[in-house]
Each structure stands twice: as structure tokens, then as C-alpha cells.
PDB file with one MODEL, atoms N, CA, C and O in Angstrom:
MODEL        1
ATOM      1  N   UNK A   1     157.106-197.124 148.776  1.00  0.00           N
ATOM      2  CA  UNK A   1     155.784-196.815 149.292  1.00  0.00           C
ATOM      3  C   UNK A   1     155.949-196.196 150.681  1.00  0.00           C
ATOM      4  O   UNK A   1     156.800-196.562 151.492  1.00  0.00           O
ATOM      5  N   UNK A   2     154.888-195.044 150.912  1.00  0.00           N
ATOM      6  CA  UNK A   2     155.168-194.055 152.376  1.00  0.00           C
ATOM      7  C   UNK A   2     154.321-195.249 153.401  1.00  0.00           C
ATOM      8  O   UNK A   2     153.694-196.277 153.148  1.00  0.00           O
ATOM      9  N   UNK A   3     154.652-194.556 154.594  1.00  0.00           N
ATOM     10  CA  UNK A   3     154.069-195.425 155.572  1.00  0.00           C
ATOM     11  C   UNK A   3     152.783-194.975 155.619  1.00  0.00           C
ATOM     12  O   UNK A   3     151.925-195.538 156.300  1.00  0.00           O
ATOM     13  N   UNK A   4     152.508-193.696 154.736  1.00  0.00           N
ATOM     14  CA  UNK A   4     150.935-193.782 154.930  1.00  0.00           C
ATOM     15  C   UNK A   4     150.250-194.577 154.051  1.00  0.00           C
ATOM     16  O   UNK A   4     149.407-195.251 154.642  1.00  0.00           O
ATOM     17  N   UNK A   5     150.293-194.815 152.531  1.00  0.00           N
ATOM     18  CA  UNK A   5     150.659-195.496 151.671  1.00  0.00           C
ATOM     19  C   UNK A   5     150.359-197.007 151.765  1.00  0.00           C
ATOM     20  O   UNK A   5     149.495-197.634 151.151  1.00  0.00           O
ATOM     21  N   UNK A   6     151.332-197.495 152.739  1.00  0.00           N
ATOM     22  CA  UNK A   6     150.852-198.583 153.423  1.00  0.00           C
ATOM     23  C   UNK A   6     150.006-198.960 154.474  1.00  0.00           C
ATOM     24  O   UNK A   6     149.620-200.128 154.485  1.00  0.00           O
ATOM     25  N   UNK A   7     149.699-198.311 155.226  1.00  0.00           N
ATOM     26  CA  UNK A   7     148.762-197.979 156.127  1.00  0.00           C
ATOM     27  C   UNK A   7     146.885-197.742 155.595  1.00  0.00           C
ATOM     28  O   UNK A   7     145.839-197.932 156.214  1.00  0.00           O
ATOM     29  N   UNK A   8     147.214-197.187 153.994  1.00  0.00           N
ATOM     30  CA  UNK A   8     145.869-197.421 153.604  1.00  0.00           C
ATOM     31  C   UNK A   8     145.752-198.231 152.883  1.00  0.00           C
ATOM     32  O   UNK A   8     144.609-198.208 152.428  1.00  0.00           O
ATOM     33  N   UNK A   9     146.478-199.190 152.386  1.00  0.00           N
ATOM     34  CA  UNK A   9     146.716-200.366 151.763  1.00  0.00           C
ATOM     35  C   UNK A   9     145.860-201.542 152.868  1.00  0.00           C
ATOM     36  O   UNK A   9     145.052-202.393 152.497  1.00  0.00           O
ATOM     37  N   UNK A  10     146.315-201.283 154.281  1.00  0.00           N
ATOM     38  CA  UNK A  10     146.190-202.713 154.933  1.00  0.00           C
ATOM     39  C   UNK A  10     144.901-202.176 155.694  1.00  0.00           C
ATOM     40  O   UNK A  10     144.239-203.014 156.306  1.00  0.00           O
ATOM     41  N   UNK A  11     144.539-201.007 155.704  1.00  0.00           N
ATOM     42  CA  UNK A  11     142.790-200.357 156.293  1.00  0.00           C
ATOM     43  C   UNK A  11     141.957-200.661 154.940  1.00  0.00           C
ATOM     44  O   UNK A  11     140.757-200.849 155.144  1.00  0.00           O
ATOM     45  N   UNK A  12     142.438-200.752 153.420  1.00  0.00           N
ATOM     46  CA  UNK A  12     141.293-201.197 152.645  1.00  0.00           C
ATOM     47  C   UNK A  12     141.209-202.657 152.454  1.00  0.00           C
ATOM     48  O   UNK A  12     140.645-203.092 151.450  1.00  0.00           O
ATOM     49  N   UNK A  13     141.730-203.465 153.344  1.00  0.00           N
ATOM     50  CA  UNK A  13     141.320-204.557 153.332  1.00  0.00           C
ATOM     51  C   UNK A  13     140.372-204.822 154.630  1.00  0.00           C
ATOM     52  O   UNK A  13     140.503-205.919 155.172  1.00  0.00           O
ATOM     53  N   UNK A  14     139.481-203.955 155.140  1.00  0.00           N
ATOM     54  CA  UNK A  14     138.478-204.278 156.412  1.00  0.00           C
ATOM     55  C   UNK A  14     139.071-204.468 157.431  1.00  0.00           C
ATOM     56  O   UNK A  14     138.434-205.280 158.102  1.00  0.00           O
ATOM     57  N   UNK A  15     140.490-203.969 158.211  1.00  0.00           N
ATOM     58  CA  UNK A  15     140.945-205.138 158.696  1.00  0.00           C
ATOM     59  C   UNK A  15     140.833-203.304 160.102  1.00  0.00           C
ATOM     60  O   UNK A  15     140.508-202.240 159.576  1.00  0.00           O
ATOM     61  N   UNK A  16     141.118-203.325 161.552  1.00  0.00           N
ATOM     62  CA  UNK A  16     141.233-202.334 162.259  1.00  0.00           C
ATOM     63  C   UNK A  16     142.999-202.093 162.650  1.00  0.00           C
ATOM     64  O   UNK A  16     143.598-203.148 162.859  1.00  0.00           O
ATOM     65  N   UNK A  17     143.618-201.132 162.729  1.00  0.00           N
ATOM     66  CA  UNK A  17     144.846-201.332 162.898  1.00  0.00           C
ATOM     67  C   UNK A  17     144.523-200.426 164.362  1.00  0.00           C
ATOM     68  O   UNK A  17     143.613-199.601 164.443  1.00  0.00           O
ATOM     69  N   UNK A  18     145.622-200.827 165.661  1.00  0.00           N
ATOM     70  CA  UNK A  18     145.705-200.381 166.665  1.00  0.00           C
ATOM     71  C   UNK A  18     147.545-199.769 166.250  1.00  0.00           C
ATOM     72  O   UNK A  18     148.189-200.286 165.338  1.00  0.00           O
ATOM     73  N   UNK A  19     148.086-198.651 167.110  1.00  0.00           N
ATOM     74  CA  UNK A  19     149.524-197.911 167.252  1.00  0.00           C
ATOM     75  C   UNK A  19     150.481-199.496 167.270  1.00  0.00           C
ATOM     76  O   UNK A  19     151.350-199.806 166.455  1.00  0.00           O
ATOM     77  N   UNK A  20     150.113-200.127 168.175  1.00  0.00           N
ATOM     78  CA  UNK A  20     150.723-201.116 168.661  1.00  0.00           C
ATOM     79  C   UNK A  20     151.354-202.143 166.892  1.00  0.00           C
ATOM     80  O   UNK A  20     152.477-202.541 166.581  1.00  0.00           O
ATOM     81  N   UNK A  21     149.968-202.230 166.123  1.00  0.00           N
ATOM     82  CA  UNK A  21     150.451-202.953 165.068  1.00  0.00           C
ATOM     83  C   UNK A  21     150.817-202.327 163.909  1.00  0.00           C
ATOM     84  O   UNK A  21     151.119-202.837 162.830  1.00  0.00           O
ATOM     85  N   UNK A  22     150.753-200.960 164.286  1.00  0.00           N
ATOM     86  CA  UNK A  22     151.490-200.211 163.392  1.00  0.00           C
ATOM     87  C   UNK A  22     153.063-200.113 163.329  1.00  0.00           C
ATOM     88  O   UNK A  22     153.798-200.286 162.357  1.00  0.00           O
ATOM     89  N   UNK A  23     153.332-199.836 164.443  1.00  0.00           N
ATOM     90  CA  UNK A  23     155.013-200.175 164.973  1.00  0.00           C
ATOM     91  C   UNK A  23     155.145-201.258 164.303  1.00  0.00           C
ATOM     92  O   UNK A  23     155.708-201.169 163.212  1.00  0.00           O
ATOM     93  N   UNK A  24     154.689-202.506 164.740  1.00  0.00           N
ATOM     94  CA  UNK A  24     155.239-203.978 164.254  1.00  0.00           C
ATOM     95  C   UNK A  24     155.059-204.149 162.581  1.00  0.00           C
ATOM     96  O   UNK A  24     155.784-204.514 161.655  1.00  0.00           O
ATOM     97  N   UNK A  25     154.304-203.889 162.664  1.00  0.00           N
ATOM     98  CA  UNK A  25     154.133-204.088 160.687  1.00  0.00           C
ATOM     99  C   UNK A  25     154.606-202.716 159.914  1.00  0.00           C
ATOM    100  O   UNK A  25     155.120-203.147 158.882  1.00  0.00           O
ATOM    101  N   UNK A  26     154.668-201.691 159.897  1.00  0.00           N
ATOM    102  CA  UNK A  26     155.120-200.606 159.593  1.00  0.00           C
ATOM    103  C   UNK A  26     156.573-199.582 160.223  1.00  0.00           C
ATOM    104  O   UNK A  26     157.110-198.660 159.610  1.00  0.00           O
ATOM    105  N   UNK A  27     156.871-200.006 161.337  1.00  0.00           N
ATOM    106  CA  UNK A  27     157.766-199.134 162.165  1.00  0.00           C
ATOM    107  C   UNK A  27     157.431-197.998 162.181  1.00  0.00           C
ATOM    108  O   UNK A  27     158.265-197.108 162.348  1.00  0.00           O
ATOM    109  N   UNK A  28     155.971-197.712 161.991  1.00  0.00           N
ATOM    110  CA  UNK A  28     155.113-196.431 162.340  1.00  0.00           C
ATOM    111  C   UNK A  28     155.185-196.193 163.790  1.00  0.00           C
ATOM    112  O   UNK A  28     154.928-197.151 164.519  1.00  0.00           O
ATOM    113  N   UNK A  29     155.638-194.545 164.563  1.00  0.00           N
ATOM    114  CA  UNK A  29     155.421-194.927 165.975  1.00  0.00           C
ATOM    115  C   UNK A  29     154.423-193.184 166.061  1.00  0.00           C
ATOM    116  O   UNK A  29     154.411-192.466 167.061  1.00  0.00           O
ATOM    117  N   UNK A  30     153.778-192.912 164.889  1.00  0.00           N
ATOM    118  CA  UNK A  30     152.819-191.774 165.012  1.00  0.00           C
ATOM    119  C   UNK A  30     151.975-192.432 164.138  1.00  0.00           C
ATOM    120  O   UNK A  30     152.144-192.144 162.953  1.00  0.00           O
ATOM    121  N   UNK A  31     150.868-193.467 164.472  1.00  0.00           N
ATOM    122  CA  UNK A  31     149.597-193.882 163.601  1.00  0.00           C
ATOM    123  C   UNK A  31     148.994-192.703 163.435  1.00  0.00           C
ATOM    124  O   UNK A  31     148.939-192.171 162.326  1.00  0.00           O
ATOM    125  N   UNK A  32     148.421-192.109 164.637  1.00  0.00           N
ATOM    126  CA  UNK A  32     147.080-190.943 164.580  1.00  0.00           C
ATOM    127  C   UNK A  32     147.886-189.876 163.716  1.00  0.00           C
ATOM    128  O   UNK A  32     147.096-189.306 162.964  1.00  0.00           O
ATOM    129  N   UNK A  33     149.047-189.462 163.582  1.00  0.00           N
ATOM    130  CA  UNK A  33     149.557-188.406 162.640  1.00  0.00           C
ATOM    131  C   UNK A  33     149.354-188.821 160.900  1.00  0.00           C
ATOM    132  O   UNK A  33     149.051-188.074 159.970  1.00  0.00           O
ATOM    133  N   UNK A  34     149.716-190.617 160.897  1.00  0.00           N
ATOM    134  CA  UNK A  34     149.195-190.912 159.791  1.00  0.00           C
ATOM    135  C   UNK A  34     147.772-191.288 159.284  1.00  0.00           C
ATOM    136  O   UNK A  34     147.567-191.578 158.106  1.00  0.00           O
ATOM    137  N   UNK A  35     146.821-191.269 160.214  1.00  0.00           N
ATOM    138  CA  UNK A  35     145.547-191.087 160.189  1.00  0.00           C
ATOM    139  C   UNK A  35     145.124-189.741 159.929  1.00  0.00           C
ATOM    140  O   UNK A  35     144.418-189.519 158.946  1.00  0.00           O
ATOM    141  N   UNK A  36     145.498-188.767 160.747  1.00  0.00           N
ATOM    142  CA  UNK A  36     145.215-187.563 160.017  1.00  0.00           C
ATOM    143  C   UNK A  36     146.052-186.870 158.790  1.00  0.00           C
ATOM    144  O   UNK A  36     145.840-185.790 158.238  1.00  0.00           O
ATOM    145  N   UNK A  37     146.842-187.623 158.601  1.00  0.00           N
ATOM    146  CA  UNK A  37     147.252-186.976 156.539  1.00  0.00           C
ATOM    147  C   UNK A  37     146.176-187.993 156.082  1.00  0.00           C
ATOM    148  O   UNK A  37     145.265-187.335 155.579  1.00  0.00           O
ATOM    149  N   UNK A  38     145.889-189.323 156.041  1.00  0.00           N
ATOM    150  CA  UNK A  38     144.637-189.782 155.306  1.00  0.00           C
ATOM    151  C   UNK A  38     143.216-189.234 155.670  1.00  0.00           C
ATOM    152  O   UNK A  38     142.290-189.407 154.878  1.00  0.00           O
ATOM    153  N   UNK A  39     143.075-188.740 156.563  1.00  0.00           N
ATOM    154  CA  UNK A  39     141.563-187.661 156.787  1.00  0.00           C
ATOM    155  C   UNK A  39     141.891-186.584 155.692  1.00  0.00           C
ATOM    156  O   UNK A  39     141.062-186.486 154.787  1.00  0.00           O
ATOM    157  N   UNK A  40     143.067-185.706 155.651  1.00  0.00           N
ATOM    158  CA  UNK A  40     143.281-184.878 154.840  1.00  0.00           C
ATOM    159  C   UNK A  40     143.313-185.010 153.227  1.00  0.00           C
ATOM    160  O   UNK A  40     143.282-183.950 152.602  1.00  0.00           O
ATOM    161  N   UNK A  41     143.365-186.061 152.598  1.00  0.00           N
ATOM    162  CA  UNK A  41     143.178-186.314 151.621  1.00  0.00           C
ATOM    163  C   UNK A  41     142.006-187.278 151.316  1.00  0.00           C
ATOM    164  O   UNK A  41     142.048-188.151 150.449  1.00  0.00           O
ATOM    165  N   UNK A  42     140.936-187.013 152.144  1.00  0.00           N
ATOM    166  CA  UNK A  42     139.554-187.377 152.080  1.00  0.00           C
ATOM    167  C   UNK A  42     138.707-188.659 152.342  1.00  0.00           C
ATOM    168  O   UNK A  42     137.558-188.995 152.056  1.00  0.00           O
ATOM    169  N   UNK A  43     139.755-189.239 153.006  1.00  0.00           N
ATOM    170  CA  UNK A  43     139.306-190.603 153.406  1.00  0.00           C
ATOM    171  C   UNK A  43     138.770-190.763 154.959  1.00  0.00           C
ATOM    172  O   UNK A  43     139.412-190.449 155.961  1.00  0.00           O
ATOM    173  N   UNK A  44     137.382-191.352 154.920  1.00  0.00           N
ATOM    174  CA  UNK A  44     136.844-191.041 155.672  1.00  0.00           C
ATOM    175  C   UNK A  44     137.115-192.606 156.997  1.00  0.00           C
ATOM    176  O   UNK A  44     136.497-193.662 156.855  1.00  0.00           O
ATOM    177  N   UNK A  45     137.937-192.412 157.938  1.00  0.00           N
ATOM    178  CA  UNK A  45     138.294-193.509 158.995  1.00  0.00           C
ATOM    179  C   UNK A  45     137.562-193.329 160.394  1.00  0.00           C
ATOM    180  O   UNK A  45     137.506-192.187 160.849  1.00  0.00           O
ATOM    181  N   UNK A  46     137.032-194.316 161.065  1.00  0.00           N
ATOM    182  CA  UNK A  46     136.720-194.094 161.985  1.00  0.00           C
ATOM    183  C   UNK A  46     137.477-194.660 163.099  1.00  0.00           C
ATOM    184  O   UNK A  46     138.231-195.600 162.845  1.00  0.00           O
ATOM    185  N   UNK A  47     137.381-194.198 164.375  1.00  0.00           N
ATOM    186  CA  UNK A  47     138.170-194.321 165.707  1.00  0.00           C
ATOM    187  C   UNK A  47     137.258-195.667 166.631  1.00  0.00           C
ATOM    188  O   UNK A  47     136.053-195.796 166.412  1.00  0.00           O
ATOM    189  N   UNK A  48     137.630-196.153 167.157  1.00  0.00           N
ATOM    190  CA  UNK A  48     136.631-197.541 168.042  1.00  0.00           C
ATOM    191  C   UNK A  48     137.839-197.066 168.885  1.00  0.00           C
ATOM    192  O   UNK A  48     138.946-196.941 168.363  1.00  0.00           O
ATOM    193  N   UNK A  49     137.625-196.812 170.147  1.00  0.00           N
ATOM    194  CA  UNK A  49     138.191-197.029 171.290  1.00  0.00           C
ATOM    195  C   UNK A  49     137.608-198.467 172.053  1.00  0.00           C
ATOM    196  O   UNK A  49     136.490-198.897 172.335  1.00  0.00           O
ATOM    197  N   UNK A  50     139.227-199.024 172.241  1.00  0.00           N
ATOM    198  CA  UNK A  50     139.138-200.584 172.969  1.00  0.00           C
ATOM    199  C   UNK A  50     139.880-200.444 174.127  1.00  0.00           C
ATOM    200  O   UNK A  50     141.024-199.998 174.209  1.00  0.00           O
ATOM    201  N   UNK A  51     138.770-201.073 175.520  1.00  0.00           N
ATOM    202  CA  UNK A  51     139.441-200.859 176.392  1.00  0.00           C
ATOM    203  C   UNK A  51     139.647-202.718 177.054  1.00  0.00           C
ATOM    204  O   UNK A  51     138.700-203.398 177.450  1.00  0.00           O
ATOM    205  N   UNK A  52     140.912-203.118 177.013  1.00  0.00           N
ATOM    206  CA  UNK A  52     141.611-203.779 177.824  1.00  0.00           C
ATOM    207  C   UNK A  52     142.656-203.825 179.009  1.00  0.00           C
ATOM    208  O   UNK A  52     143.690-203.158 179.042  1.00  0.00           O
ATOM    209  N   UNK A  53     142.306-204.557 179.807  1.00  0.00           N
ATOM    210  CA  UNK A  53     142.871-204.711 181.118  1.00  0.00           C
ATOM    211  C   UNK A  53     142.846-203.440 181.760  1.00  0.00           C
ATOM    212  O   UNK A  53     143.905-203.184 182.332  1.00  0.00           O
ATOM    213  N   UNK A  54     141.712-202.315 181.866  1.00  0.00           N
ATOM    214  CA  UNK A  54     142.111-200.812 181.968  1.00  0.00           C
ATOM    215  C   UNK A  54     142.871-200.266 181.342  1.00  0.00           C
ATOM    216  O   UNK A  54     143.480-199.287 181.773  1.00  0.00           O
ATOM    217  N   UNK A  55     143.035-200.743 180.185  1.00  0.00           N
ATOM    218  CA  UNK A  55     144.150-199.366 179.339  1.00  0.00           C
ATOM    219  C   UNK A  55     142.891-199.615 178.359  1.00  0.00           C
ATOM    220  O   UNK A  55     142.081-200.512 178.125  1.00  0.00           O
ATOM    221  N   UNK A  56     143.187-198.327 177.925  1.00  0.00           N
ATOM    222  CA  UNK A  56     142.200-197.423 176.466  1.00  0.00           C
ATOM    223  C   UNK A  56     143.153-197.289 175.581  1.00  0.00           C
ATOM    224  O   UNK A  56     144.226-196.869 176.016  1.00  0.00           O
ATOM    225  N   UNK A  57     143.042-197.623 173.992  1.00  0.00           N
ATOM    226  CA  UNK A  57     143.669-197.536 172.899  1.00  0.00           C
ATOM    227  C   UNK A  57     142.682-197.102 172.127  1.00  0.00           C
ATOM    228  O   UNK A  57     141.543-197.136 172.591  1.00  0.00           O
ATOM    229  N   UNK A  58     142.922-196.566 170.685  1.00  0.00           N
ATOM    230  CA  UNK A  58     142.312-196.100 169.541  1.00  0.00           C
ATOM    231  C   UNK A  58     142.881-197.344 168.525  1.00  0.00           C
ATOM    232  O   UNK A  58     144.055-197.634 168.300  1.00  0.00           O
ATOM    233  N   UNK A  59     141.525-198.040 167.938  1.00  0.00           N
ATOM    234  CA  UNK A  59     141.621-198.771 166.818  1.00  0.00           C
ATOM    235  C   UNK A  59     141.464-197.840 165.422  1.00  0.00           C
ATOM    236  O   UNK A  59     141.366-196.623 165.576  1.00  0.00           O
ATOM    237  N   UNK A  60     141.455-198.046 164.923  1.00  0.00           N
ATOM    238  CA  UNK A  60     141.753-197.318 162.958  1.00  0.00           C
ATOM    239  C   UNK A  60     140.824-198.173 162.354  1.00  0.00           C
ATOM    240  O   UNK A  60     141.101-199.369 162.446  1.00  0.00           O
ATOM    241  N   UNK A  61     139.581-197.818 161.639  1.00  0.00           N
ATOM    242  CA  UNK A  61     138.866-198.478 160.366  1.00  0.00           C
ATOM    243  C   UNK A  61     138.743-197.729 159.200  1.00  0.00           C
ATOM    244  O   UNK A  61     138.489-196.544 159.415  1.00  0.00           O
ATOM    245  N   UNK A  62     138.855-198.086 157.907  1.00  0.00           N
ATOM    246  CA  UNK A  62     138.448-197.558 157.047  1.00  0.00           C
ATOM    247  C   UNK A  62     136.935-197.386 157.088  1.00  0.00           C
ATOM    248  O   UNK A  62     136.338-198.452 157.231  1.00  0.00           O
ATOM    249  N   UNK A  63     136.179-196.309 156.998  1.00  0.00           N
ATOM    250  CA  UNK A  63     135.049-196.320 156.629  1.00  0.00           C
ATOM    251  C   UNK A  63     134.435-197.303 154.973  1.00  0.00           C
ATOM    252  O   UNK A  63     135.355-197.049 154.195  1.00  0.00           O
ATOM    253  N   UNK A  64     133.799-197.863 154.484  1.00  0.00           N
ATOM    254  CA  UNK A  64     133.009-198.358 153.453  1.00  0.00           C
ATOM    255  C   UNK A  64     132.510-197.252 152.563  1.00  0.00           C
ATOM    256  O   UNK A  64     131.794-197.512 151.596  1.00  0.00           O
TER     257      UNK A  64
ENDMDL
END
């Protein structure tokens, strides 16, 4: 299974993935590259920017 593969495996369970837990659970270290091959094959994800301690990250949801 590709890491994108898996990546939409663990977004159709409701769940938000941040870069950070992509590395750890995937050894993904380009989420948003694998977010956009799943935009490209029509799946519609949305972005939540979370900001802690002053740093800004991009969370990952599957849209419903």
C-alpha cells in the first residue's frame, strides 16, 4: 500500500492528520504533496490551520 493509500485510509476514518503525524505513522515527510495527488483524484479535503504556541500548522480532513 502507497503512502497515499494509507493516508486516505486513516482521513476516512474522521480523524485530522497534521505533517508531524504523518512522519510518525507513515514516514511521510511531504503530507501536502500527498494531499494534493488525493485532490487530484477527486477527493475533496479540507485544510484547518492550528495555531500553537505561535507556530501555524495545516491539519488534513476528509471532507463527508
Amino acid at each position: 500500500m502507497t503512502q497515499t493509500q494509507k493516508i486516505y485510509e486513516y482521513l476516512k476514518t474522521g480523524k485530522r492528520l497534521t505533517a508531524i503525524q504523518a512522519l510518525k505513522m507513515f514516514g511521510c515527510f511531504r503530507l501536502a504533496a500527498r494531499i494534493a495527488d488525493l485532490r487530484n483524484q477527486g477527493h475533496t479535503i479540507w485544510t484547518d490551520y492550528v495555531t500553537i504556541k505561535n507556530k501555524t500548522f495545516a491539519a488534513y480532513k476528509l471532507s463527508k
